[in-house]
C-alpha positions as CSV (number, residue, x, y, z in Angstrom):
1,X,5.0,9.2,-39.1
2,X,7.0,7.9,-36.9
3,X,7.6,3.6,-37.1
4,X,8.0,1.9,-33.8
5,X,10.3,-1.1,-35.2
6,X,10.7,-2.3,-31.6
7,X,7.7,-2.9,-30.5
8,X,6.9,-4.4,-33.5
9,X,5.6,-8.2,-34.0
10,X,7.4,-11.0,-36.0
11,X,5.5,-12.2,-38.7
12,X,6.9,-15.7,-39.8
13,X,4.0,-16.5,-42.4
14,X,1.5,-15.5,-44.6
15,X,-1.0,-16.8,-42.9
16,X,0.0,-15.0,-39.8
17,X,0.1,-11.9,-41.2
18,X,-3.4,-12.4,-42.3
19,X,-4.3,-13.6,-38.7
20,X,-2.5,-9.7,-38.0
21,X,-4.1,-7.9,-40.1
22,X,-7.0,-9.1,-39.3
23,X,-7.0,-8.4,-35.6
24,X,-5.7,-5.4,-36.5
25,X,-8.5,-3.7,-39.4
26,X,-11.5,-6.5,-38.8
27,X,-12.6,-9.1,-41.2
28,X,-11.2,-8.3,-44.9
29,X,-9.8,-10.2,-47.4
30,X,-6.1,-10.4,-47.8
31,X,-4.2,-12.2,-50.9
32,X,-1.0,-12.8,-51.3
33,X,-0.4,-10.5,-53.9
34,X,-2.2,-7.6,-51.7
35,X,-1.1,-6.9,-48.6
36,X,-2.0,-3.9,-46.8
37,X,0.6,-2.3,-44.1
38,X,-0.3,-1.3,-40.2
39,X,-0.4,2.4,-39.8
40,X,1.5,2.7,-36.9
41,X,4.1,-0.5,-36.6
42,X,6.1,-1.8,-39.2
43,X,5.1,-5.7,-39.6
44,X,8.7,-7.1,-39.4
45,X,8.4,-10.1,-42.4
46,X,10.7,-12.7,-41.8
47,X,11.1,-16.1,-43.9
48,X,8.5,-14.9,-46.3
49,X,8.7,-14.9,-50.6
50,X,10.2,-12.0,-51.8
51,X,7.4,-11.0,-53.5
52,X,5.5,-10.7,-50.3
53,X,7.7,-8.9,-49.0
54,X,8.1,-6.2,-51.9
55,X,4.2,-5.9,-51.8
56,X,4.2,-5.1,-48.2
57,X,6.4,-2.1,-48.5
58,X,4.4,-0.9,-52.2
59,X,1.4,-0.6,-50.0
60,X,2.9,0.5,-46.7
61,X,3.7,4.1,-48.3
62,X,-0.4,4.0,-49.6
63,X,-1.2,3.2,-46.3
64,X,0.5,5.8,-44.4
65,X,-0.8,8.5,-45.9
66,X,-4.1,7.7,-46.0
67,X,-4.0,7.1,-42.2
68,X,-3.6,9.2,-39.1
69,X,-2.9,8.8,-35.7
70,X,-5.6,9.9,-34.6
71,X,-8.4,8.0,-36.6
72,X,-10.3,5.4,-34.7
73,X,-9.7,1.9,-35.3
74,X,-13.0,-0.4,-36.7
75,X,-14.0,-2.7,-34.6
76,X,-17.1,-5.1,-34.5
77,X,-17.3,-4.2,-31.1
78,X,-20.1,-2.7,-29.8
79,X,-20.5,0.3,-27.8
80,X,-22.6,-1.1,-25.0
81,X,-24.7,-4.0,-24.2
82,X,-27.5,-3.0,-21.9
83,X,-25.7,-1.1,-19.6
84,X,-22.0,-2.7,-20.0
85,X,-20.1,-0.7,-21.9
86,X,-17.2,-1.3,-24.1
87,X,-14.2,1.3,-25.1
88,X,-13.2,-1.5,-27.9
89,X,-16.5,-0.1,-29.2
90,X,-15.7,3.7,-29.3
91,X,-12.3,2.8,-31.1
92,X,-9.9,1.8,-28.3
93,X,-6.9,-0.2,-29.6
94,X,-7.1,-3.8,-27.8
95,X,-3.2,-4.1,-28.7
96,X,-1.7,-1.0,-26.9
97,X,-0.8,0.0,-30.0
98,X,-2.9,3.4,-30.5
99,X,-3.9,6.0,-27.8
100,X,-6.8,4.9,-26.2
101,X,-7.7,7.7,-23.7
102,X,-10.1,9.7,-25.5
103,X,-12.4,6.6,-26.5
104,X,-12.1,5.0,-23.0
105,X,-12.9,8.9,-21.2
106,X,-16.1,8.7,-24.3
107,X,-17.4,4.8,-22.7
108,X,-17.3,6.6,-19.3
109,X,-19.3,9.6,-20.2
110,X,-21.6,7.9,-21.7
111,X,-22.2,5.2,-19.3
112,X,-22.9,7.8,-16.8
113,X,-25.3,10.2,-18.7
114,X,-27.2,7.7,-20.1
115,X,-28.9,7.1,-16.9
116,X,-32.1,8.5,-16.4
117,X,-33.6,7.3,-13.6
118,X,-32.6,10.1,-11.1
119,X,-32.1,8.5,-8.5
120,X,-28.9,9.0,-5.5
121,X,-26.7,7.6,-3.5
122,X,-25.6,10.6,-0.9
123,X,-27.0,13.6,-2.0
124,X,-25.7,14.9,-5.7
125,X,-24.2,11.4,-6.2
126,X,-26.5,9.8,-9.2
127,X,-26.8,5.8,-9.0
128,X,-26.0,4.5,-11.8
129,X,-27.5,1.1,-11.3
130,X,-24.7,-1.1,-11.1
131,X,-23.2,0.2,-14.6
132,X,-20.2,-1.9,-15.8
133,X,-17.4,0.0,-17.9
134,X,-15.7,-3.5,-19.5
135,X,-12.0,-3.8,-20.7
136,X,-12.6,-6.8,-22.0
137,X,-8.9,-8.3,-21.0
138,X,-7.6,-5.7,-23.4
139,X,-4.3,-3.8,-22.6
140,X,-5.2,0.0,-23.5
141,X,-2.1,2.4,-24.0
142,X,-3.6,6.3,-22.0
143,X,-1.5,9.6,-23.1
144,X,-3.2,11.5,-20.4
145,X,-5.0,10.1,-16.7
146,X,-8.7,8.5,-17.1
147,X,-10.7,10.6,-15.2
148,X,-14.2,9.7,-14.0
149,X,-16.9,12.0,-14.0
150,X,-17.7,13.6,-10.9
151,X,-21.0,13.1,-8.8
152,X,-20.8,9.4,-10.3
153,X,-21.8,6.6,-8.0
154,X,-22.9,2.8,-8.0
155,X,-20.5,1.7,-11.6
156,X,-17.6,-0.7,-11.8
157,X,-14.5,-1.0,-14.3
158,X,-13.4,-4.2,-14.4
159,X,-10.9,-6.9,-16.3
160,X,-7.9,-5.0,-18.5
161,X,-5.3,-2.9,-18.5
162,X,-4.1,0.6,-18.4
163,X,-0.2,1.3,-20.0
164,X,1.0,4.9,-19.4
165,X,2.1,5.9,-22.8
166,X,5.7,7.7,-23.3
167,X,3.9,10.8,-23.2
168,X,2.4,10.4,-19.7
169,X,2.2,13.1,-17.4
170,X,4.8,11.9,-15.0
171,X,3.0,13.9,-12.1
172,X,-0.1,12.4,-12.5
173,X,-2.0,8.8,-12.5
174,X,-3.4,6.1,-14.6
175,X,-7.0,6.4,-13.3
176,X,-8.1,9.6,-11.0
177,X,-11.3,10.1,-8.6
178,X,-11.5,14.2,-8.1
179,X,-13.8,17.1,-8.3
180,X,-12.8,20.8,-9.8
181,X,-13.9,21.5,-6.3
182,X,-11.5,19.2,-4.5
183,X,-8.6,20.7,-2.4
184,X,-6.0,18.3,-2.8
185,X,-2.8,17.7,0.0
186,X,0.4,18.1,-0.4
187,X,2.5,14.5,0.3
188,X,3.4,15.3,3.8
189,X,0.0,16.6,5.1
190,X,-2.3,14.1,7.9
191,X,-5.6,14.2,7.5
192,X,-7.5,14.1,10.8
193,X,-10.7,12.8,12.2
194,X,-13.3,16.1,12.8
195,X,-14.7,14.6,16.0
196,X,-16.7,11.7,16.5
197,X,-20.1,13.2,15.4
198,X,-22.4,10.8,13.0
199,X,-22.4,13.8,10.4
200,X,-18.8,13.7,9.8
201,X,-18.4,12.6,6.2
202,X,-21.1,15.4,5.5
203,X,-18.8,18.1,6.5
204,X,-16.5,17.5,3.6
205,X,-17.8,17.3,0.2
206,X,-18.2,13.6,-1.3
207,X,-17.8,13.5,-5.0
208,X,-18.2,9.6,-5.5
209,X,-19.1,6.6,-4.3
210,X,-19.3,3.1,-4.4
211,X,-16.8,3.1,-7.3
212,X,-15.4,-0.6,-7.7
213,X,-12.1,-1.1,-9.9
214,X,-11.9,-4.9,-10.1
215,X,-9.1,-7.0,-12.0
216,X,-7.4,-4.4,-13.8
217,X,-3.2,-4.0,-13.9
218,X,-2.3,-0.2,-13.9
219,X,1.1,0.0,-15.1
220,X,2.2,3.5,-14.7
221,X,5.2,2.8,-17.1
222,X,7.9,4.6,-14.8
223,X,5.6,8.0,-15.9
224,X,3.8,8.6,-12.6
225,X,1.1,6.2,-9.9
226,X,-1.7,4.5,-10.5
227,X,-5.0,5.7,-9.1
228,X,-5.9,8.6,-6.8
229,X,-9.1,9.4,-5.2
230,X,-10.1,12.4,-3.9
231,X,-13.3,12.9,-1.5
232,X,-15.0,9.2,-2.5
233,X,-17.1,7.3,-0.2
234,X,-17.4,3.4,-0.1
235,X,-14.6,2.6,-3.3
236,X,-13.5,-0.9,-3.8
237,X,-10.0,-2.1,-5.5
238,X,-10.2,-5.3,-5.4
239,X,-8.3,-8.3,-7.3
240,X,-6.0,-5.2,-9.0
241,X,-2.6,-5.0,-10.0
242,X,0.0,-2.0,-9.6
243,X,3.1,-1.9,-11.8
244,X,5.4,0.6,-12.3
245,X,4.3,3.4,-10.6
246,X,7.1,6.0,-9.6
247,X,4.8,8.2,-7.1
248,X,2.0,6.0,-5.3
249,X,0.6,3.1,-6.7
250,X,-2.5,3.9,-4.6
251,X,-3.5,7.6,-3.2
252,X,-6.0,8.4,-1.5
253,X,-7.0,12.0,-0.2
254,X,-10.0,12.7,3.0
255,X,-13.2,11.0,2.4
256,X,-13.8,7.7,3.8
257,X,-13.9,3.9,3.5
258,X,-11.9,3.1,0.8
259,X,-11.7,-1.0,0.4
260,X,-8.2,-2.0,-1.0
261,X,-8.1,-6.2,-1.3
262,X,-6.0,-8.6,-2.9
263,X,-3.9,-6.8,-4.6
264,X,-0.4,-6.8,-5.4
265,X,1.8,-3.4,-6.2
266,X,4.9,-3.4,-6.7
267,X,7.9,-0.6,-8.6
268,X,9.6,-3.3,-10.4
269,X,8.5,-7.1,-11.1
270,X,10.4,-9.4,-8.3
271,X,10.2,-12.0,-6.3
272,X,12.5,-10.6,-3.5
273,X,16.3,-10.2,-3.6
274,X,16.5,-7.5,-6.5
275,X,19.8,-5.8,-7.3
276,X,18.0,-2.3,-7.5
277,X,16.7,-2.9,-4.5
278,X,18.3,0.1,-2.8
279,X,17.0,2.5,-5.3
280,X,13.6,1.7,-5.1
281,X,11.5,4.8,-4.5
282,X,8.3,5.1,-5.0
283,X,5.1,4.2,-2.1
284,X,2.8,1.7,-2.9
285,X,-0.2,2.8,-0.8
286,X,-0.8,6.2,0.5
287,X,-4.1,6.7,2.9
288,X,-4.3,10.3,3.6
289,X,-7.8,9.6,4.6
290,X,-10.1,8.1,7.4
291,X,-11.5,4.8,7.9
292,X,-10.0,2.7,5.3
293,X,-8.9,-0.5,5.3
294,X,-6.3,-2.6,3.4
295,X,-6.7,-6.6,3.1
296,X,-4.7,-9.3,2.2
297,X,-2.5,-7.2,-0.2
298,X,1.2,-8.0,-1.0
299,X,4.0,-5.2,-2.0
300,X,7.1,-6.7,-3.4
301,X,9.1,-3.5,-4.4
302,X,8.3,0.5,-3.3
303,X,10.5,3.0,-0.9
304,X,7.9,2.7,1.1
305,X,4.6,0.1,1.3
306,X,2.1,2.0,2.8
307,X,1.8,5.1,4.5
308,X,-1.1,5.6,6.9
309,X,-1.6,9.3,6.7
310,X,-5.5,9.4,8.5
311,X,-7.2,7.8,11.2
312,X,-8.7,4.8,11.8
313,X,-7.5,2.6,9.1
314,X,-7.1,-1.3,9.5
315,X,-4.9,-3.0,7.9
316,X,-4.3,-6.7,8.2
317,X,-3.2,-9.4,6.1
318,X,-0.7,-7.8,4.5
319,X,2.7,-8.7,2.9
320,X,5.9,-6.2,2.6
321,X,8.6,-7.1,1.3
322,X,8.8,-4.2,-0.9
323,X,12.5,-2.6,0.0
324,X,14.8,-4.1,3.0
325,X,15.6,-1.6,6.1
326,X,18.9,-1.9,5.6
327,X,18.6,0.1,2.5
328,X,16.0,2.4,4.0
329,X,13.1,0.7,2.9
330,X,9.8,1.1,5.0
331,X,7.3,-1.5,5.4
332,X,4.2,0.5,6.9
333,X,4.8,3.9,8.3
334,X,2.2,5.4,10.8
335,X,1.4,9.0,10.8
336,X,-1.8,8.9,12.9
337,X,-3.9,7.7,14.9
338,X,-6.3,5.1,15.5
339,X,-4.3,2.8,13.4
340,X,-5.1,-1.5,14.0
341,X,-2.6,-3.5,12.2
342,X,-2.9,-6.9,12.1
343,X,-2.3,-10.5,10.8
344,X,0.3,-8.6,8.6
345,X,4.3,-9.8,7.4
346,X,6.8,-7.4,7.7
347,X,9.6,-9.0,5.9
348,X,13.2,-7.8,6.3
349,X,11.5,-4.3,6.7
350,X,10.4,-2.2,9.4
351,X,6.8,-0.6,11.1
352,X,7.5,3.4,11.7
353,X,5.1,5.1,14.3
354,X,5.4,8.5,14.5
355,X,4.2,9.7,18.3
356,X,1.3,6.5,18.6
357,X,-1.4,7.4,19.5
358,X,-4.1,4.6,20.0
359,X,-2.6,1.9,17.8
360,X,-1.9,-1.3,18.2
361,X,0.1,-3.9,16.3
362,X,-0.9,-7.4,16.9
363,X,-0.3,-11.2,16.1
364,X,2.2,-10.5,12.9
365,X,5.5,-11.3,11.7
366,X,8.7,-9.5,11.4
367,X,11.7,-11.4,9.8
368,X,15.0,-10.1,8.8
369,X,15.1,-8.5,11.7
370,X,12.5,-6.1,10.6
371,X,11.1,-4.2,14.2
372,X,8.9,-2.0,15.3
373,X,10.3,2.1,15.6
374,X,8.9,4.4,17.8
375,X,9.6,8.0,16.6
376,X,9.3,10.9,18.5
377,X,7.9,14.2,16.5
378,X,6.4,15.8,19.7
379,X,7.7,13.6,21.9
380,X,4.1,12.0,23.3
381,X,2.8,8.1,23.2
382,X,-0.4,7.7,24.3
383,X,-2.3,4.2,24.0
384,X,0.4,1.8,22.3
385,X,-0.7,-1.8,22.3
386,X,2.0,-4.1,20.5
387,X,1.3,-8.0,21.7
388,X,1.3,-11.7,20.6
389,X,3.8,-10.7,17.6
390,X,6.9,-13.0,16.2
391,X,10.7,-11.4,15.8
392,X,13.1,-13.6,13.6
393,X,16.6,-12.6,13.1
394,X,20.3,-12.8,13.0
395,X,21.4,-15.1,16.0
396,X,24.4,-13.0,16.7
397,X,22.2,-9.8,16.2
398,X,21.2,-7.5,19.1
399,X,19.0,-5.6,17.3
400,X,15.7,-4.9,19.4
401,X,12.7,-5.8,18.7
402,X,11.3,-2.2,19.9
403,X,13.6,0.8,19.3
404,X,12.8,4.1,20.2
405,X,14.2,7.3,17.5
406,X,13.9,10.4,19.5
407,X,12.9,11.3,23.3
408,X,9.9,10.9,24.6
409,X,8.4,13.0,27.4
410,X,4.7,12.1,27.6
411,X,4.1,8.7,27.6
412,X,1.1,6.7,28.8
413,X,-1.3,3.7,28.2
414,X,1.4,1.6,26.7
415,X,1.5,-2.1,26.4
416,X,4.4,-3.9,24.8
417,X,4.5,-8.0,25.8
418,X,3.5,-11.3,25.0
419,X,6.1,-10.8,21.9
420,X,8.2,-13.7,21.2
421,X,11.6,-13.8,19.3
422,X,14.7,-16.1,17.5
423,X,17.9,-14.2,17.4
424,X,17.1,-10.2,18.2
425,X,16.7,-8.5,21.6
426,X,13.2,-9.0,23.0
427,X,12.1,-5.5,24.1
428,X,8.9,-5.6,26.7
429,X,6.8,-2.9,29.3
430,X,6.9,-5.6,31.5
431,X,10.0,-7.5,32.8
432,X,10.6,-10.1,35.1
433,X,13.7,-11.7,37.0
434,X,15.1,-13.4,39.4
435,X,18.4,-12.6,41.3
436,X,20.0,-15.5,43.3
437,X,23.2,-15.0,46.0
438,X,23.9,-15.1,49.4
439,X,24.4,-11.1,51.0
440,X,22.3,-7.7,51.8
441,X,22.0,-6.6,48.8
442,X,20.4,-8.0,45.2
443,X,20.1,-6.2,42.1
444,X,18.0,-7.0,39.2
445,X,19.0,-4.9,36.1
446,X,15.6,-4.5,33.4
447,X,17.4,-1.5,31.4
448,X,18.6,-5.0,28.2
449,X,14.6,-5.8,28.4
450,X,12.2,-2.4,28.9
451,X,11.6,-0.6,26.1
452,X,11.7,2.6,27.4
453,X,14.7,4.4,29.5
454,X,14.7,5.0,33.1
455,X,11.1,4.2,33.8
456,X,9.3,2.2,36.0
457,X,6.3,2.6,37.0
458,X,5.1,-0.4,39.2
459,X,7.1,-2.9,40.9
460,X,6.7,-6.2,42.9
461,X,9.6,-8.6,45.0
462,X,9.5,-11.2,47.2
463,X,12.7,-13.5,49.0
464,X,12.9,-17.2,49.3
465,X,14.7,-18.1,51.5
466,X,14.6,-21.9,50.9
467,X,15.3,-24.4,54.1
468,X,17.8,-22.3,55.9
469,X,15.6,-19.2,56.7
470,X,16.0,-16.0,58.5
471,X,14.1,-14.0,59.4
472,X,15.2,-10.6,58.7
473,X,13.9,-7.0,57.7
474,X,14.5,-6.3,53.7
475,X,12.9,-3.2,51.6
476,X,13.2,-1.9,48.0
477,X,15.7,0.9,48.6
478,X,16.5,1.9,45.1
479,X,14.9,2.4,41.3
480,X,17.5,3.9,38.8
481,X,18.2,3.3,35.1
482,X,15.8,0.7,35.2
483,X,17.3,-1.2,38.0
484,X,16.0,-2.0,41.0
485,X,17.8,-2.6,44.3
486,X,16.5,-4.9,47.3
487,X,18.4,-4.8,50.6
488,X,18.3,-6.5,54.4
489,X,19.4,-6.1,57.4
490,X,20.7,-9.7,58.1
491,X,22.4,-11.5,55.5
492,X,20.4,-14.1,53.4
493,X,21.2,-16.9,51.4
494,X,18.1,-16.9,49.2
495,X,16.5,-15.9,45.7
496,X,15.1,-12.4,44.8
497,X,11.9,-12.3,42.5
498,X,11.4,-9.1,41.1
499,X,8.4,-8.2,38.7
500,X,7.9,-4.3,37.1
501,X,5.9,-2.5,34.2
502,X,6.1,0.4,32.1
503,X,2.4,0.9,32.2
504,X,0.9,3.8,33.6
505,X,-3.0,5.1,33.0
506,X,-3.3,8.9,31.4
507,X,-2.6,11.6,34.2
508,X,-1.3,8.6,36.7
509,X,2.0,9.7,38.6
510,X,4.9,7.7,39.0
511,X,5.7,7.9,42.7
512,X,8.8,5.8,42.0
513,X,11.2,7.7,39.7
């Protein structure tokens, strides 16, 4: 058997190496002149007699072979309280030590059969009254993914920890919500609304709900994510912690409504500023799903920190700092529709909207010059809203708040304005200025301040003239580039006001360009 003299702790006394072994087998008596060796980890004795320490290793050898892996460790614990149960009580090792999947997948399986009621949440879904699956602020070391039962609703796992083992499946995760008859996605797929119909979570099947995971850190140990859900209803993951993960901290796959709050993910522990910043690649929240939402949540390290693969989803609150643009980092990256963000803190990384369509990005903060991208897949924006929003950058920097990566050809119901910004290039649909100069002819160039490239869709001037007037015939005789050109007939010493927009209603033609 195999020691792990790394992990191991440092025993300094005899008294704790009592306190140890203790923990370790439950109440026994232990005497100096017998001491009885861990199965698994080598107790490192350090500043103790000799004689101790030759005792330690006469027994150690007993020990070994008397013990296997796989035996369950005693505990006092018991196996469930009413209807809080407790893996500590089906042999799961408190100290990481020991695998504890098998006794953690037994406390599940148990909590959910021993319900006898009958009664359902959504049809097939059993209640299971509130049933609590407690960790009890142990750290649990899992070979293989904890996988709920399916057709479980109404039961919470709460306050612990879940340690990938070195043996992890690295294409899996810590905890998994998902039905033999589930059709998973692939990591590129968008999963779309069917219609607007009140029946719409009944057309796809609904293997849980009302699942809450609550105060638990999943640390995925570099050997895969942390929790997926597949075709749940109404799950909450609230007060978590996500560590580690090299996939997704968070996936989630169709159904609806799941409830993702005060959490914090994050590849590697930092504070910002990390030297492998540039080679962070995993994403910390992936919604491949409808109607979700994401609150008050902070992602310090991740490729990307969320990815909003399905419609309707909110998210708002939220912190990213989780991998700088300049290294390609992400901070949200839109793939559908319907998509609010708000509130949230985009911090020296970027939003990514692939072809908008009905979202809008409101009352948040980019700094580092982090911006908002607008990329073209097909080529069509329809119903953008980005407003009341604060840019903070490099004073010498003209990087714009708005930039476009691709053509667009369809665009419509667009609304960029009200923005404000320190050191980058404001970008706006709506642009105002004022030419002054004495002549025929004023022009007042937009094309440094629209967002969008020779289009202008309304447009609004009017000349003062001040005390010396004269009266004189003037018309708008030219819109190109974003430019537009006002000429007279007599020349005028006076100021040219000119206001336009990039806004246009759906099927609306632009008589101007």
């Amino acid at each position: 058997m195999k020691l792990m003299k790394e992990s191991a702790p440092r025993i300094t006394t005899w008294t704790e190496m009592k306190r140890q072994l203790n923990y370790r087998f439950g109440p026994n008596e232990y005497t100096q002149d017998k001491v009885v060796m861990k199965d698994k980890v080598e107790l490192n004795i350090v500043n103790v007699e000799d004689k101790h320490v030759k005792k330690l290793y006469e027994f150690q050898t007993k020990l070994l072979h008397k013990t296997t892996a796989a035996a369950p460790l005693p505990s006092t614990t018991p196996k469930s309280v009413g209807r809080v149960f407790y893996p500590i009580g089906y042999g799961a090792d408190p100290t990481g030590g020991q695998d504890s999947s098998d006794a953690i997948l037994k406390a599940m399986e148990d909590a959910v059969v021993s319900d006898k009621q009958g009664l359902e949440l959504m049809p097939g879904i059993t209640d299971m009254g509130g049933a609590v699956i407690d960790l009890q602020g142990a750290s649990f070391k899992i070979n293989k993914p904890i996988r709920l039962p399916a057709f479980t609703g109404n039961i919470v796992i709460q306050g612990g920890t879940f340690r990938a083992s070195e043996s992890f499946p690295t294409d899996r995760h810590l905890v998994e919500l998902w039905s033999s008859n589930s059709i998973k996605l692939d990591n590129t797929e968008v999963a779309k609304l069917d219609g607007f119909s009140d029946q719409k979570v009944q057309t796809h099947g609904v293997y849980y709900e009302a699942i809450t995971f609550r105060d638990i850190l999943f640390d995925s140990a570099f050997r895969g994510g942390g929790i997926f859900i597949v075709d749940s209803a109404r799950i909450r993951i609230v007060d978590c912690f996500f560590l580690h993960f090299m996939t997704q901290g968070i996936l989630v796959q169709k159904g609806h409504e799941t409830f993702i709050s005060t959490c914090f993910l994050g590849e590697h522990p930092t504070v910002g500023g990390d030297r492998r910043e540039r080679d962070f690649s995993g994403t910390a929240i992936d919604l491949a799903s409808n109607d979700n939402a994401v609150t008050d949540v902070a992602i310090f390290s991740a490729a990307i920190g969320i990815t909003l693969r399905g419609e309707a989803n909110i998210v708002t609150g939220v912190h990213c700092y989780n991998k700088a643009t300049y290294f390609g980092g992400v901070g949200i990256l839109v793939k559908a529709g319907q998509t609010r963000i708000d509130n949230s803190y985009l911090d020296y990384n970027s939003i990514i909207i692939e072809d908008p369509s009905q979202v809008h990005v409101t009352n948040g903060f980019f700094l580092g010059e982090g911006n908002i991208v607008l990329k073209a897949i097909k080529g069509r924006i329809s119903g953008l809203t980005v407003v009341n929003n604060m840019f903070t950058g490099n004073a010498k920097s003209s990087k714009p708040t708005i930039s476009l990566d691709g053509k667009f050809t369809k665009i419509d119901q667009v609304v960029i304005d009200q923005n404000n910004v320190n050191g980058m290039n404001l970008k706006s649909t709506t642009g105002k200025l004022v030419v002054a100069g004495k002549g025929t002819k004023w022009t007042a160039d937009f094309s440094s301040l629209l967002v969008f490239p020779n289009k202008i869709n309304h447009v609004q001037y009017s000349i003062y003239q001040g005390s010396a007037q004269v009266f004189t015939g003037h018309a708008l005789t030219k819109i190109s580039d974003n430019a537009v050109v006002v000429e007279s007939e007599k020349e005028v010493d006076g100021v040219i006001s000119v206001v336009v927009d990039q806004y246009n209603m759906s099927g609306e033609q632009n008589l101007l360009m």
